[in-house]
MIZAFI-194483 format. One record per residue (C-alpha): x, y, z; residue number from 1. Coordinates in Angstrom, 1 decimal. Layout:
<nodes>
<<X,Y,Z>,NUM>,
...
</nodes>
This chain:
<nodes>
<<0.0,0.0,0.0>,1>,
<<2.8,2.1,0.9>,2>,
<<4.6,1.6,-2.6>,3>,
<<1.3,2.8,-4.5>,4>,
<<0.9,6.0,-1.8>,5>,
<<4.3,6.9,-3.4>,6>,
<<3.9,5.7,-6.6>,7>,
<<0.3,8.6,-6.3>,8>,
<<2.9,10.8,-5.2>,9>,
<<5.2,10.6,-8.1>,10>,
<<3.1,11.0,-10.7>,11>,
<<1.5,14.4,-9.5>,12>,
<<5.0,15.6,-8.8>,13>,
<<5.8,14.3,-13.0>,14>,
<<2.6,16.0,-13.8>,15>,
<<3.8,19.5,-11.9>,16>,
<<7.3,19.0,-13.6>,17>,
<<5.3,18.9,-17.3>,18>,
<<3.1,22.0,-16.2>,19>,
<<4.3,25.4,-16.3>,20>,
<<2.1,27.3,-14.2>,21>,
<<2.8,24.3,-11.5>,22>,
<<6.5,24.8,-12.1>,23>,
<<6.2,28.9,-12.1>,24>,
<<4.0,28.9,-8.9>,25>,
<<6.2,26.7,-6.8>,26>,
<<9.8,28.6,-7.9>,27>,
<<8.0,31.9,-7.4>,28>,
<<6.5,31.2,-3.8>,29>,
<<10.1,29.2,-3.4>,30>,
<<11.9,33.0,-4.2>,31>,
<<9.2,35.0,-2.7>,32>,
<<10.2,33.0,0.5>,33>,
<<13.8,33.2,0.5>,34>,
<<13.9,36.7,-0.5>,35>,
<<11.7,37.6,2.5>,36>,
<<14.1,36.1,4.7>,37>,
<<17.0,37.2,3.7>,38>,
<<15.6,41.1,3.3>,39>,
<<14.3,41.1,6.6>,40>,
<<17.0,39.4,8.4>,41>,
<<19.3,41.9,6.6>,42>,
<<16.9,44.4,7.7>,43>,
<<16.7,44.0,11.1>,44>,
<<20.1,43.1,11.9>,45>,
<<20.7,46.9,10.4>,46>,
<<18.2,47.5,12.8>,47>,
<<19.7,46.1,16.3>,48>,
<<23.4,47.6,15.3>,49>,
<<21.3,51.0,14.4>,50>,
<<19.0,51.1,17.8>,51>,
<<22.2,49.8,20.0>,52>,
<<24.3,52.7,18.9>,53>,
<<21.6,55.1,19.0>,54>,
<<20.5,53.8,23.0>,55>,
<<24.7,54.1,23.5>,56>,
<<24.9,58.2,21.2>,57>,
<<21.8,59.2,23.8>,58>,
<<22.7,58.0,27.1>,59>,
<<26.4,59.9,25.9>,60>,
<<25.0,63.1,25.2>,61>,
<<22.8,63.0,28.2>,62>,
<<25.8,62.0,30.1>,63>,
<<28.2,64.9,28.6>,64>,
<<25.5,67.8,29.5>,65>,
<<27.3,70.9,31.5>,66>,
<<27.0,72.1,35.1>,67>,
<<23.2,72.6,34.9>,68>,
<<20.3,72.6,37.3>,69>,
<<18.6,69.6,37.8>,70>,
<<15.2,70.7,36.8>,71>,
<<16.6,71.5,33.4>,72>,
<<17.8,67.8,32.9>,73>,
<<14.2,66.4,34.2>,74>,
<<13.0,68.5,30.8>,75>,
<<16.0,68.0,28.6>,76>,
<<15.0,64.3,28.8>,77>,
<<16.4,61.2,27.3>,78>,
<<15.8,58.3,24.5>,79>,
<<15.3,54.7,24.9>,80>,
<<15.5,52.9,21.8>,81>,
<<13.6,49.1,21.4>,82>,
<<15.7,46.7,19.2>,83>,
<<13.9,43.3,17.9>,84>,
<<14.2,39.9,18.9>,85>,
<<16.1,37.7,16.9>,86>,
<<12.7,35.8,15.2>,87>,
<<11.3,39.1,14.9>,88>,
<<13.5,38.8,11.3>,89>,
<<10.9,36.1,10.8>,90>,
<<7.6,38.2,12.0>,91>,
<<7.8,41.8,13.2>,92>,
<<4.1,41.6,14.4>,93>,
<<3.3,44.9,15.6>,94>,
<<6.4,46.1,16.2>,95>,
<<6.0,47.9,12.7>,96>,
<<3.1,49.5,13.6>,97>,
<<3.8,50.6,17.3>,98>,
<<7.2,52.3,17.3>,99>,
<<10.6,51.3,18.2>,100>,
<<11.6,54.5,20.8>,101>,
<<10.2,56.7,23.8>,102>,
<<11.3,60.1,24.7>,103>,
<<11.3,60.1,28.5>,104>,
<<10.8,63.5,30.5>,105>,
<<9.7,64.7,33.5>,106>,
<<5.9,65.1,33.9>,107>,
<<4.9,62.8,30.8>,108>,
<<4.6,59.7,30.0>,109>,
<<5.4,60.2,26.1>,110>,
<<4.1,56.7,23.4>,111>,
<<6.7,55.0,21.6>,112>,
<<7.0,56.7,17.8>,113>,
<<9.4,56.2,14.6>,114>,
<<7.1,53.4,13.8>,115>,
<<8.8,51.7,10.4>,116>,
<<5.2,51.3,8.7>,117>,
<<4.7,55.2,9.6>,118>,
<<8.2,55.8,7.7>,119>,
<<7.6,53.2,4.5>,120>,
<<7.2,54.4,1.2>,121>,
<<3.1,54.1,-0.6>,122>,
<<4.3,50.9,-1.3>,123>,
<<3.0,49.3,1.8>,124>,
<<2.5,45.9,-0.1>,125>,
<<5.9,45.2,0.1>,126>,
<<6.6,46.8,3.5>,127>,
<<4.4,43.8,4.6>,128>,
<<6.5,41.4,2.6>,129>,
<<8.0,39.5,5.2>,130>,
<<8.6,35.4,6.2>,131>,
<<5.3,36.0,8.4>,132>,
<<3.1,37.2,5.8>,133>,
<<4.3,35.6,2.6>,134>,
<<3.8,32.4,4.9>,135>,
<<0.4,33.7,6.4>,136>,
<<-1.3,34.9,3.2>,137>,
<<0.5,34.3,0.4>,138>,
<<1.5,30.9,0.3>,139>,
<<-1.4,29.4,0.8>,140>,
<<-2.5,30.7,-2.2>,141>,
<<0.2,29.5,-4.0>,142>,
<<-0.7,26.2,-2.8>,143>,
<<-4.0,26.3,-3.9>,144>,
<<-3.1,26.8,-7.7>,145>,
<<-0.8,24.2,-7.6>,146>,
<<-3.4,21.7,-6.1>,147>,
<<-6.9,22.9,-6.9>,148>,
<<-7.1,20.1,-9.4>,149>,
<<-5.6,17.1,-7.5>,150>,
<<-8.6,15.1,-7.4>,151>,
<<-11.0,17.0,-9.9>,152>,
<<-8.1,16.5,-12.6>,153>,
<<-8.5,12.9,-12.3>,154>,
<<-12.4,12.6,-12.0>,155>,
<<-12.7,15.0,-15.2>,156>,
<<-10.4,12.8,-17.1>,157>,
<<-11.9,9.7,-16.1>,158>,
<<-9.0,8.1,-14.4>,159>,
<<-10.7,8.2,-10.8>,160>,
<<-13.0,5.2,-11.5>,161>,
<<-10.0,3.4,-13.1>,162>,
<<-7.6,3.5,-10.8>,163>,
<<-10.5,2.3,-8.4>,164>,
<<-11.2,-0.8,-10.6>,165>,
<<-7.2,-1.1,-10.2>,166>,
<<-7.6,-1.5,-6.5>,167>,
<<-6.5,1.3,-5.9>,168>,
<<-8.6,2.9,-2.9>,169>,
<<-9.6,6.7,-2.4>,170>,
<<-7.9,7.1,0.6>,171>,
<<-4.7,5.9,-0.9>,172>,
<<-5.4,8.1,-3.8>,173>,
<<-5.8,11.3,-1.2>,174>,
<<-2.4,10.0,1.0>,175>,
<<-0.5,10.1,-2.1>,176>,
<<-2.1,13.7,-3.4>,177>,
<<-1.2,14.5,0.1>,178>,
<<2.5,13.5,0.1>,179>,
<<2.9,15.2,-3.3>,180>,
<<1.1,18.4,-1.9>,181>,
<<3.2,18.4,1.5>,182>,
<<6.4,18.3,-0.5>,183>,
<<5.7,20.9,-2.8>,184>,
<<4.6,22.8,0.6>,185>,
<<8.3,21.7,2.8>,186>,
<<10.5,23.3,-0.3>,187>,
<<8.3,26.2,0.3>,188>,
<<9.3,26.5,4.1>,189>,
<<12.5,25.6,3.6>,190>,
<<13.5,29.3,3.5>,191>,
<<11.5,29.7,6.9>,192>,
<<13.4,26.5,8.5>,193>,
<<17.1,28.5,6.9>,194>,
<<15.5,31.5,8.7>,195>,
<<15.0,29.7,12.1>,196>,
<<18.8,28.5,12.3>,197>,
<<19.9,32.3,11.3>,198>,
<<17.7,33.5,14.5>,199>,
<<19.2,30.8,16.0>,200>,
<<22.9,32.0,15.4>,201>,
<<21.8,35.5,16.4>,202>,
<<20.8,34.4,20.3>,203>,
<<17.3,33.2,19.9>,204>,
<<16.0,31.0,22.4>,205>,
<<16.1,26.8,21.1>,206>,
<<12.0,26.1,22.1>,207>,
<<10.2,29.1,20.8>,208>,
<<12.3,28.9,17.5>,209>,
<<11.5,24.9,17.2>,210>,
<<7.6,25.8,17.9>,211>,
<<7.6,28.7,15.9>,212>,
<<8.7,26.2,13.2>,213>,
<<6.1,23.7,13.6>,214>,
<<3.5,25.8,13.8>,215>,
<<4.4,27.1,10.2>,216>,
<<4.1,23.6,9.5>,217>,
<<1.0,22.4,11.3>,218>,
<<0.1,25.9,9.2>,219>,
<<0.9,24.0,5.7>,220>,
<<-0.5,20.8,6.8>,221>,
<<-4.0,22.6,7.6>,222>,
<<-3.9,24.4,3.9>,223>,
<<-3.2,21.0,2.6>,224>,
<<-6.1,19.5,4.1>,225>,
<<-8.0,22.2,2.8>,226>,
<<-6.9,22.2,-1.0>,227>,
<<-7.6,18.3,-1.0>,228>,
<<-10.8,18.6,0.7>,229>,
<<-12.5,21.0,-1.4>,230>,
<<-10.7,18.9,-4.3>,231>,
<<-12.0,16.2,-3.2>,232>,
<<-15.4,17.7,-3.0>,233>,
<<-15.8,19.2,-6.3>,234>,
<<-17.0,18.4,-9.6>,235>,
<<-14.9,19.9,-11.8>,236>,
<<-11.5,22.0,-12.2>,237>,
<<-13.3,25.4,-12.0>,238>,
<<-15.6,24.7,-9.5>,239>,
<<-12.8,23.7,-7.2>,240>,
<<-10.5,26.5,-7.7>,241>,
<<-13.5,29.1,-7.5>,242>,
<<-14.0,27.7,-4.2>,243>,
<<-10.8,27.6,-2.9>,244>,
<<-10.0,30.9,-3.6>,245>,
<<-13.5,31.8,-1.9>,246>,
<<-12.1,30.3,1.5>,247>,
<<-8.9,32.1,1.4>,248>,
<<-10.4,35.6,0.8>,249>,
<<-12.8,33.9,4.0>,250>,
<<-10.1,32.8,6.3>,251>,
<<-7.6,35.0,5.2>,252>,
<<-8.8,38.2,5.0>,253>,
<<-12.8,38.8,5.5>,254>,
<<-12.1,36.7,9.1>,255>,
<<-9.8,38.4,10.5>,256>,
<<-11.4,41.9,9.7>,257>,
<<-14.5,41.0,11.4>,258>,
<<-12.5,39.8,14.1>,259>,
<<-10.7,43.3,14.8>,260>,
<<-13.9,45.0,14.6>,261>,
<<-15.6,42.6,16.8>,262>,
<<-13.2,43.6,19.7>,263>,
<<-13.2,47.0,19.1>,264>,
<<-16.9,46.6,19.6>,265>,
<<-17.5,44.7,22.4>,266>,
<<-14.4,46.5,24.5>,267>,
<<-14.4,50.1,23.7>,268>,
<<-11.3,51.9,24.4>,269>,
<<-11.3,55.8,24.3>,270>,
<<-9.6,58.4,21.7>,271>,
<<-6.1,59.7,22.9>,272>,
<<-8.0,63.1,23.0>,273>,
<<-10.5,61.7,25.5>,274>,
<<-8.1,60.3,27.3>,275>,
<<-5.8,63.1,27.6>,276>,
<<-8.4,65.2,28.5>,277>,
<<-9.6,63.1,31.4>,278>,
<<-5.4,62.5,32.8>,279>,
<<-5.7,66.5,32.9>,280>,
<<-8.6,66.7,34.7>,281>,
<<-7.4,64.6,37.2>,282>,
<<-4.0,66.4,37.2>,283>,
<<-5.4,69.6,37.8>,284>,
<<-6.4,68.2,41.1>,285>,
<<-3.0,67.3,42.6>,286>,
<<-1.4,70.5,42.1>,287>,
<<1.5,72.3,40.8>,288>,
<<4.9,70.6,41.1>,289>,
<<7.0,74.0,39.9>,290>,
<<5.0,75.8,42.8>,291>,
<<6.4,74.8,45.9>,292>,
<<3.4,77.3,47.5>,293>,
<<0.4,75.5,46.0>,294>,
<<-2.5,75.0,48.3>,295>,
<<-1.8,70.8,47.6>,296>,
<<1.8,70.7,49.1>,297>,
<<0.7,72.3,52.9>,298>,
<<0.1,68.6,54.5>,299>,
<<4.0,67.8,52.9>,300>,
<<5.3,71.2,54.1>,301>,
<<3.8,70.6,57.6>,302>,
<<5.3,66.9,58.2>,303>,
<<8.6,68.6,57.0>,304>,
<<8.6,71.0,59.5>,305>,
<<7.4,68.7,62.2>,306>,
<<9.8,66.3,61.5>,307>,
<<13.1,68.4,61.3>,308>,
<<11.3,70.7,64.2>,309>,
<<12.0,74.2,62.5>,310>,
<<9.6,76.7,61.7>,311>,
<<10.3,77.5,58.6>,312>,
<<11.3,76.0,55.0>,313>,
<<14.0,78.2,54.4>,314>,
<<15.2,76.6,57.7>,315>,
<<15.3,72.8,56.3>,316>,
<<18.4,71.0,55.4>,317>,
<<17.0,70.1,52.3>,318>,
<<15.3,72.0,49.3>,319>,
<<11.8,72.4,50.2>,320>,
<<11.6,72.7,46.1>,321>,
<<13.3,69.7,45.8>,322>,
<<11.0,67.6,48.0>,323>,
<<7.9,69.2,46.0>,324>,
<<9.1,67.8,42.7>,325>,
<<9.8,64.5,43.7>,326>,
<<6.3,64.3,45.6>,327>,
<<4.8,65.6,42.5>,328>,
<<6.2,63.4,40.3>,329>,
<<5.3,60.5,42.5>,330>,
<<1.9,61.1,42.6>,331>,
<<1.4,62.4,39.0>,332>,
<<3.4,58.9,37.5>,333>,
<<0.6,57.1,39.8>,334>,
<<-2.3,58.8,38.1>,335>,
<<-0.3,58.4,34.7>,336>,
<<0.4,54.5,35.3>,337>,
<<-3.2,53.7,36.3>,338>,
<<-4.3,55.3,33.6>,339>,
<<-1.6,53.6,30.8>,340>,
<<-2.5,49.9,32.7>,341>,
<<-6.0,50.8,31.9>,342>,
<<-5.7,51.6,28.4>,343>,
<<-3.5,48.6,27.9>,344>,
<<-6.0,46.3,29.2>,345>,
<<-8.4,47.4,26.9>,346>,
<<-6.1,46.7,24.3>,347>,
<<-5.3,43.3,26.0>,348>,
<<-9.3,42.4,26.2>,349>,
<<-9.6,43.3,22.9>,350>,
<<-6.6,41.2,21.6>,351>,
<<-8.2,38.1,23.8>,352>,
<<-11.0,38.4,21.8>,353>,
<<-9.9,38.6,18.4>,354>,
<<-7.9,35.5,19.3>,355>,
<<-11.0,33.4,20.2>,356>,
<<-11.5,34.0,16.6>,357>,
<<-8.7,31.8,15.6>,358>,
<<-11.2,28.6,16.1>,359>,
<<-12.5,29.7,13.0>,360>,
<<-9.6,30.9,11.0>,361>,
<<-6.0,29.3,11.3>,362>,
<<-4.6,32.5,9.5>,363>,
<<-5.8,33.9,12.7>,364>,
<<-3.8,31.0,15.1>,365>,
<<-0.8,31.3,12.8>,366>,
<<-0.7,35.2,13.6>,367>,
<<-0.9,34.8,17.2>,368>,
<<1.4,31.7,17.7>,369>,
<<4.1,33.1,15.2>,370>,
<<3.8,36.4,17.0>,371>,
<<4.1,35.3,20.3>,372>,
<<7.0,33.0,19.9>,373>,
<<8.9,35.4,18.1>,374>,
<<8.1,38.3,20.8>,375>,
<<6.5,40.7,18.6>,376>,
<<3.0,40.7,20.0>,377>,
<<1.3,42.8,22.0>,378>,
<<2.2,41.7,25.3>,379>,
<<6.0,42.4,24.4>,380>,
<<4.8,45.8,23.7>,381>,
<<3.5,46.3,27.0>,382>,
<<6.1,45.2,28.8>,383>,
<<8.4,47.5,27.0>,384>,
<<6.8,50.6,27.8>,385>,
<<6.2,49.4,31.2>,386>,
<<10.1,48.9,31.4>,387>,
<<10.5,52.2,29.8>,388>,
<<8.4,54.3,32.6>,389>,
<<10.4,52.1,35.5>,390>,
<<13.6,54.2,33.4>,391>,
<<11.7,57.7,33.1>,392>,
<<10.8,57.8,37.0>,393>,
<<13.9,56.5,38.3>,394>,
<<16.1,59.2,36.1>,395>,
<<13.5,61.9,37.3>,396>,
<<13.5,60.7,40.4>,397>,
<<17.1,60.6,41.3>,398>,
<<17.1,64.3,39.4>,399>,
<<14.5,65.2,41.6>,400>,
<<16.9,64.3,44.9>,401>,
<<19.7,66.3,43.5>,402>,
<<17.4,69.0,43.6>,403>,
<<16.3,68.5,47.3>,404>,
<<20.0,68.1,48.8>,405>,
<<22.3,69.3,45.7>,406>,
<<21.1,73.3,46.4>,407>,
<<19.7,75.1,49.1>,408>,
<<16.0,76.4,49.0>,409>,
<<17.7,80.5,48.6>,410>,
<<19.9,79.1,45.7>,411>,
<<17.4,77.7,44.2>,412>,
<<15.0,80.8,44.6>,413>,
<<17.4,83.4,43.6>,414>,
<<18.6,81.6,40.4>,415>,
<<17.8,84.2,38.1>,416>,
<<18.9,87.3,40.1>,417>,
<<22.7,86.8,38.6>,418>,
<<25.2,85.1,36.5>,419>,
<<26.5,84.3,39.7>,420>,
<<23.6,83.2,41.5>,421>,
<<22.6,80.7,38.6>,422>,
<<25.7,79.1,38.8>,423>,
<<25.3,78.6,42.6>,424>,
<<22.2,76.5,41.5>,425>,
<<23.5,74.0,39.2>,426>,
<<25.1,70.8,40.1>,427>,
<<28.1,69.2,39.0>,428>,
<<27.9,67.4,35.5>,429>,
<<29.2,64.3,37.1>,430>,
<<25.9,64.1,38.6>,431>,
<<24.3,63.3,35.3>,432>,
<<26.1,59.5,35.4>,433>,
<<22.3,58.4,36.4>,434>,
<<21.4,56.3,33.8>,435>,
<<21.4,52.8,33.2>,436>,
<<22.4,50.4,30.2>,437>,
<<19.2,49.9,29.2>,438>,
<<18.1,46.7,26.6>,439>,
<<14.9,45.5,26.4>,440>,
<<14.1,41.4,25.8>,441>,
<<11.0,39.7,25.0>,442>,
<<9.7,37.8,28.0>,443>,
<<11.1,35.0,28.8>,444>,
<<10.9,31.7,26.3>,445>,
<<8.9,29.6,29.0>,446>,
<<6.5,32.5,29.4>,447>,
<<6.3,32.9,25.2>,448>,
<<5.9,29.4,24.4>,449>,
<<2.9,29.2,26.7>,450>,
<<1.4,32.2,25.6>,451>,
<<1.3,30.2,22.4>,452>,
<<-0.1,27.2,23.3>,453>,
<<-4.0,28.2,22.7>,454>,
<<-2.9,29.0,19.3>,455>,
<<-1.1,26.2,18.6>,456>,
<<-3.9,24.5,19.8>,457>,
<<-6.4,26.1,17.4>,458>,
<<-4.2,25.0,14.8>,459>,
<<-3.8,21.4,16.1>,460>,
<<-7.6,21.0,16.1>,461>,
<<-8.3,22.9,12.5>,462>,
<<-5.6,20.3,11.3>,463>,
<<-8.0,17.2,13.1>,464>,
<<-11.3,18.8,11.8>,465>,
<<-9.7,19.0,8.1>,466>,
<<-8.6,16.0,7.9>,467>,
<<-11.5,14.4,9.8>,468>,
<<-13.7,16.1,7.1>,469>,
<<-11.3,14.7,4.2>,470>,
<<-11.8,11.0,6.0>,471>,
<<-15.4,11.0,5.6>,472>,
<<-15.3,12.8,2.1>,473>,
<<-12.8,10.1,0.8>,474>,
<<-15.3,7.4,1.8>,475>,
<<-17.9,8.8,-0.5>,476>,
<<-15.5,8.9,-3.5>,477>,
</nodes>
């Protein structure tokens, strides 16, 4: 049985080798494949050496500033730049889309910007042209004009009911269409599996580069399915590849629209206008941190002078200007953190949602496993700008303590009287050797391979529910 499974196999793969467009299709998706890896591996490693020397150039000219008061460095501010994981060569996810560098400052929590798909060219079709989405969306494709007429090629030329008076059963006939299907479908990877030993080389982690792997191929496996199913199913050449392509443009792309809008729906997450607008409101109501006499800093003034027993604030041994700052900053990075974990569970709940959607579409699963492994999704996001605010308050902060015990209160308050008196209120340039070397990494592989498992499970069960399908369709053959 096993010899006539191959012997299947074979002659499809002759019948590709005599067909052009069979021929064309699989050297163009073999080229499309291994030109996407190699440009975006290129690309991102231009990327990492870029980012690194830009996160080293801006912590050196924040660290060469002159004598200055501290205040001035809390505004001057400072980059921190976000380079990719190694298998984001293979799939950027959002990355693109969200920006790869925050300006930190005193008093604002700023978003991450320089987004690469904000800086591409009209040509945003090949902007997208990675491993990921030539694998995702294109491919499959690919495979279906190769193998729309598997089976319907051999029922319209009247060889099905021969070979079955030969003996030869249907389901041999679909494990042989099968073989000669997955092979086409392995050369096709083979530029992803070349891709997974570069990100290898480059640091990535061994079991969320082996899963991101199989995924791609559970991936194939289910398009497969699919292509030999509806083959399998249909009466005639046309009819098959009609449909086909009316299940990609379903799964592919109509699916995961509606699943988008569907969580925008059902969790609605405000404007940045709206939200801005109610962080202000709320900000309003704390005080002003460059007004050491605002009505919101008496309770903090009265503990001070209880606690050093003076009677005044020009009598404290530290800057009463000082202390105001970094009480300010403390309490408006608390209304400004509860705020961002807000927004970003929205985003979360809405990204839970959209994934339920992947039980329906394994374009969807493929997304969020390949994502998620590679440490491009949206939790990576979040825990990059939650890591970049920990940087932002701890620079401000220790700023914010020069100012309290690197002056005193009638420096501070007669900066502006004279040359001389300004440069009574600056500190010490060494002072600004504050910051540390910052580089940001996905969460840890553990954590990223089980983030994955419910979409590697959606594709495990499309794969069973395919072929499941193609078992009871092959019995009525």
């Amino acid at each position: 049985m096993s010899n006539t499974v191959l012997t299947v196999a074979r002659d499809e793969w002759r019948y590709w080798q005599r067909s052009r467009l069979a021929q064309s299709v699989v050297i163009l998706a073999f080229l499309l494949a291994i030109a996407s890896v190699w440009v975006t591996h290129t690309s991102v490693s231009h990327s990492i050496d870029q980012r690194q020397h830009q996160q080293a150039e801006s912590e050196a000219v924040f660290e060469a500033q002159p004598d200055r008061h501290p205040h001035r460095m809390v505004h001057y501010g400072h980059y921190l730049f976000r380079s990719p994981p190694p298998l984001g060569s293979l799939d950027p996810g959002i990355d693109a889309f969200t920006g790869n560098a925050i300006f930190l400052e005193g008093h604002r929590q700023n978003g991450a910007t320089f987004a690469d798909r904000k800086q591409a060219s009209g040509l945003t079709w090949l902007a997208k042209l990675t491993p990921a989405f030539v694998m995702q969306v294109l491919t499959p494709l690919l495979m279906i004009v190769i193998g729309f007429g598997v089976m319907t090629r051999e029922r319209e030329a009247g060889t099905l009911e021969f070979l079955k008076v030969q003996g030869v059963s249907p389901f041999v006939m679909l494990a042989g269409k099968g073989i000669a299907l997955a092979g086409a479908g392995m050369l096709i990877l083979l530029p992803l599996f070349l891709g997974v030993c570069l990100t290898l080389l480059d640091g990535a982690a061994v079991v969320p580069a082996l899963a991101f792997l199989a995924s791609y191929v559970i991936y194939m496996a289910v398009w497969i399915g699919i292509v030999l199913l509806v083959s399998t199913l249909a009466s005639s050449n046309s009819s098959s590849f009609g449909s086909l392509v009316v299940v990609w443009i379903a799964l592919c792309l109509i699916v995961p629209r509606i699943a988008s809008n569907t969580a925008g729906v059902l969790v609605h997450s405000p404007g940045k206008l709206e939200t801005d607008f109610a962080v202000l409101k709320q900000l309003r109501e704390m005080g002003d941190g460059h007004n050491a006499n605002d009505p919101a800093f008496k309770a903090l003034k009265d503990n001070l002078l209880a606690k050093y027993k003076v009677d005044s604030v020009e009598a404290l041994p530290i800057n009463f200007r000082g202390i105001v700052a970094q009480q300010s900053e403390a309490d408006l990075t608390k209304v400004l953190n509860d705020f961002a974990e807000q927004q970003m569970t929205q985003q979360a709940d809405q990204a839970a949602i959209a994934r339920q959607f992947g039980w329906l579409s394994p374009m969807i699963a493929i997304q969020n496993a390949s994502m998620k492994l590679a440490g491009t999704d949206l939790e990576n996001y979040h825990r990059f700008l939650r890591e970049a605010e920990n940087v932002r308050f701890d620079f401000v902060q220790s700023l914010n303590k020069l100012h309290a015990e690197g002056m005193t209160l009638e420096q501070d308050a007669n900066k502006y009287k004279s040359q001389a008196a300004k440069k009574a209120a600056t500190v010490s340039a060494d002072n600004w050797q504050i910051l540390n070397d910052f580089h940001f990494t996905p969460l840890p592989p553990t954590q990223r391979f089980a983030n994955s498992l419910l979409a590697m499970t959606q594709l495990v069960i499309s794969l069973a529910v395919v072929f499941g399908v193609i078992f009871y369709a092959g019995r009525r053959v």
